[in-house]
C-alpha positions as semicolon CSV with decimal commas, in nm:
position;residue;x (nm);y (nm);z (nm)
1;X;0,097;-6,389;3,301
2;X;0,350;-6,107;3,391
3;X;0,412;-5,783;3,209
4;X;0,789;-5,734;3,147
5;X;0,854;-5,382;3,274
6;X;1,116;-5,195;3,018
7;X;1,459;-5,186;3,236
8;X;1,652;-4,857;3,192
9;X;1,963;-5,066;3,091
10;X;1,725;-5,132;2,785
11;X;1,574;-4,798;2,714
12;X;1,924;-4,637;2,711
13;X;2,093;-4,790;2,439
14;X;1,777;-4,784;2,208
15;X;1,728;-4,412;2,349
16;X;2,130;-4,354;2,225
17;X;2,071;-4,532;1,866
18;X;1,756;-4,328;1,817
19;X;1,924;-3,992;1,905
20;X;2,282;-4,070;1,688
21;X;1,971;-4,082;1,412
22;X;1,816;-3,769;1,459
23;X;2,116;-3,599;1,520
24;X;2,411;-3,758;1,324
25;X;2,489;-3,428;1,087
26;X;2,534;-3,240;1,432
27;X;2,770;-3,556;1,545
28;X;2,943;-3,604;1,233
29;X;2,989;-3,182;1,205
30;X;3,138;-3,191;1,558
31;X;3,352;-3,473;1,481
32;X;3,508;-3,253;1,169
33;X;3,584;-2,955;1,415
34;X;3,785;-3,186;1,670
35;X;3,981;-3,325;1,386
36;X;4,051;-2,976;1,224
37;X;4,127;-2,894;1,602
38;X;4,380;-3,194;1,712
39;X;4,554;-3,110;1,327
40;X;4,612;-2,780;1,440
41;X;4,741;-2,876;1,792
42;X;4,956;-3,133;1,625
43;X;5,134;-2,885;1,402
44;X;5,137;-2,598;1,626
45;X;5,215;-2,794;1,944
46;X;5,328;-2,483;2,165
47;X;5,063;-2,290;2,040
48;X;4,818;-2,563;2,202
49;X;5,016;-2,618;2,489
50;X;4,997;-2,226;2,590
51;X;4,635;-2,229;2,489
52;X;4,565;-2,569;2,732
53;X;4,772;-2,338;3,007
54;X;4,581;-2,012;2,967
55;X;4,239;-2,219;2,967
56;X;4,380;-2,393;3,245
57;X;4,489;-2,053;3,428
58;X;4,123;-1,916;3,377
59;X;3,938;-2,238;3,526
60;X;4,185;-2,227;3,827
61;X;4,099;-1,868;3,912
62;X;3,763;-1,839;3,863
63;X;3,701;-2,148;4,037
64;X;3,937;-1,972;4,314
65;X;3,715;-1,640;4,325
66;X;3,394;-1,843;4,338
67;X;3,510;-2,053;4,614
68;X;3,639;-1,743;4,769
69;X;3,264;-1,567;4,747
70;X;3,085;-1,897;4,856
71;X;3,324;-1,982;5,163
72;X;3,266;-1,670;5,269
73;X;2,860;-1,670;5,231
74;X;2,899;-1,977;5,443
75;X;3,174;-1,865;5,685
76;X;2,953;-2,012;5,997
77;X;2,967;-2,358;5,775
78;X;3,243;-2,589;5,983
79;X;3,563;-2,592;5,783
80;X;3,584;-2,213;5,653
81;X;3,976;-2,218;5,717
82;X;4,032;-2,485;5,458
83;X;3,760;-2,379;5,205
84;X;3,964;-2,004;5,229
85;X;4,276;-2,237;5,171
86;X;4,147;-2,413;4,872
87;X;4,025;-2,094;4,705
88;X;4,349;-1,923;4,774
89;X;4,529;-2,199;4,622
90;X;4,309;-2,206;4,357
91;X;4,356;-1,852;4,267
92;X;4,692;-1,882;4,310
93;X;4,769;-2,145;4,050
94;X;4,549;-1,976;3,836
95;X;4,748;-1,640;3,847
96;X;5,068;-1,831;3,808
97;X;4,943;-1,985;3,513
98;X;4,836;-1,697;3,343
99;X;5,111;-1,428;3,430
100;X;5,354;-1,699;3,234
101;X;5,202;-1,957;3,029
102;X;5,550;-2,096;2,871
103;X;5,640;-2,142;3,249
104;X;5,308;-2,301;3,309
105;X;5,430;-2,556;3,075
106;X;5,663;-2,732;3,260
107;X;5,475;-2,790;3,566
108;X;5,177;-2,927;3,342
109;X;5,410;-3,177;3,159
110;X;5,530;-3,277;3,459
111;X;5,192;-3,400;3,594
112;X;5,138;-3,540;3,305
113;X;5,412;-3,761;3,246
114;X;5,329;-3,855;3,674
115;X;4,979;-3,932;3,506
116;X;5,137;-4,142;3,253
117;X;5,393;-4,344;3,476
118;X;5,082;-4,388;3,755
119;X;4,793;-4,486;3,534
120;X;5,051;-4,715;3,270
121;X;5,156;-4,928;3,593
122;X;4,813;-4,917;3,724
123;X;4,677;-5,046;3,357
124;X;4,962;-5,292;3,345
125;X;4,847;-5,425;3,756
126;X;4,510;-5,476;3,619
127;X;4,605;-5,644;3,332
128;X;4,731;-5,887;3,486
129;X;4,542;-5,905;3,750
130;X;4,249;-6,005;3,513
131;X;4,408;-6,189;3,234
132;X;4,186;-6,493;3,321
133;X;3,832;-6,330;3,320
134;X;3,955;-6,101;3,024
135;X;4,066;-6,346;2,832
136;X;4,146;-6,234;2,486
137;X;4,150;-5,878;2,560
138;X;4,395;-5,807;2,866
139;X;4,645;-5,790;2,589
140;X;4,506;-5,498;2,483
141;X;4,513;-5,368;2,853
142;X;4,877;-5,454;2,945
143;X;4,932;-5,246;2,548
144;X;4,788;-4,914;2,675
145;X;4,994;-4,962;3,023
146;X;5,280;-5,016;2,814
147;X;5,215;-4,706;2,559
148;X;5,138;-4,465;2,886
149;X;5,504;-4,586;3,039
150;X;5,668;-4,567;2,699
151;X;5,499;-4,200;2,622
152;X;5,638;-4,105;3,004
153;X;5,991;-4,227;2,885
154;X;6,003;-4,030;2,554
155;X;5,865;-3,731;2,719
156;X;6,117;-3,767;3,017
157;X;6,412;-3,851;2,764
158;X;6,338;-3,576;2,575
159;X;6,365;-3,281;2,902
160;X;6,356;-2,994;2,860
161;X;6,269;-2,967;2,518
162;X;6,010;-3,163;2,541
163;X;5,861;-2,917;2,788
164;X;5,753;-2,682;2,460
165;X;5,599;-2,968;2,252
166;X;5,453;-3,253;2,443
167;X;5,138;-3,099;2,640
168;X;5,007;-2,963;2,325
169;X;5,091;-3,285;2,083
170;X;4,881;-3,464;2,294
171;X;4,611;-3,281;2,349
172;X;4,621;-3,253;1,974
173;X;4,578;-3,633;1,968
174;X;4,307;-3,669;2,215
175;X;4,088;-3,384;1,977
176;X;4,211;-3,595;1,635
177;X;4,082;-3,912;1,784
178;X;3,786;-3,793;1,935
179;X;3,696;-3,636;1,602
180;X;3,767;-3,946;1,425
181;X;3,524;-4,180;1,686
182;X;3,253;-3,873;1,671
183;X;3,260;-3,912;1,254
184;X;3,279;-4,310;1,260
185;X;2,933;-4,281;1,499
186;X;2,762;-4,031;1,284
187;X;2,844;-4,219;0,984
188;X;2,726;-4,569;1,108
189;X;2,414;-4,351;1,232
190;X;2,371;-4,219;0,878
191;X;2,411;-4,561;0,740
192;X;2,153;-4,711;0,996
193;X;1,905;-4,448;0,895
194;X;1,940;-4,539;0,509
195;X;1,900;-4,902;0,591
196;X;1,535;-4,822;0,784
């Protein structure tokens, strides 16, 4: 007779359950602030998009100056002419972005909608691709493809206006609707909890 060992592919999912339990009012209170968040963003869309920028702007140059120090702690390491490269271009961006964050707005839309075109075609590849073994759900696939092309083409249609609203309209989104999936796990967690 054999004793079954507990796999970690079946600890984790119990171990996720158990924690959404213990912790759903945290969950469900974090869920609230992303949607109060992504509301915001929505309505004040250039407010969010100058926000995402500055953020942005700060990451980029810090990143940049710590690069800078650790490069040159390591100067003897092999490739200290690129790592001073990458820093400086880090610290670059991150200057840009923050000595004009309504400029910084147009070169972030524009690698967003390149985000958009690339990963929509890329969804739309795959879709196909794997219509057979998905069966039943590439539909859904070849749909987000589709929405990431069709979001591209509104945001490209709409130049340069578009430039002041779109970054921060969607990160508004992306907080709204992971606020919404945060509160629809802590209230199924809730719900469990009353059941047991």
């Amino acid at each position: 007779m054999s004793i079954q060992q507990p796999t970690l592919s079946s600890e984790l999912p119990e171990a996720l359950t158990q924690s959404m339990r213990e912790h759903w009012k945290l969950f469900l209170a974090e869920g609230i602030i992303l949607c109060v968040l992504g509301l915001g963003a929505i309505v004040l869309p250039l407010i969010a998009g100058l926000a995402t920028t500055v953020l942005l702007g700060w990451l980029f140059l810090i990143a940049g100056l710590l690069g800078l120090v650790f490069t040159f702690k390591t100067s003897s390491a092999p490739g200290f002419g690129w790592s001073i490269l990458s820093a400086a271009a880090a610290i670059i961006a991150g200057a840009l972005l923050l000595w004009d964050p309504l400029q910084g707005l147009a070169p972030l839309t524009f690698v967003l909608v390149a985000y958009f075109i690339v990963d929509g075609a890329a969804i739309i590849f795959l879709a196909i691709a794997y219509r057979r073994e998905l069966s039943g759900k590439w539909e859904w696939m070849l749909m987000n493809g589709v929405t990431d092309l069709i979001l591209a083409g509104i945001i490209i249609s709409g130049f340069p206006g578009t430039l002041v609203w779109a970054l921060g309209l969607l990160v508004g989104i992306d907080l709204l609707f992971g606020g919404a999936a945060l509160i629809a796990m802590a209230s199924a967690a809730r719900k469990g909890l009353a059941k047991s």
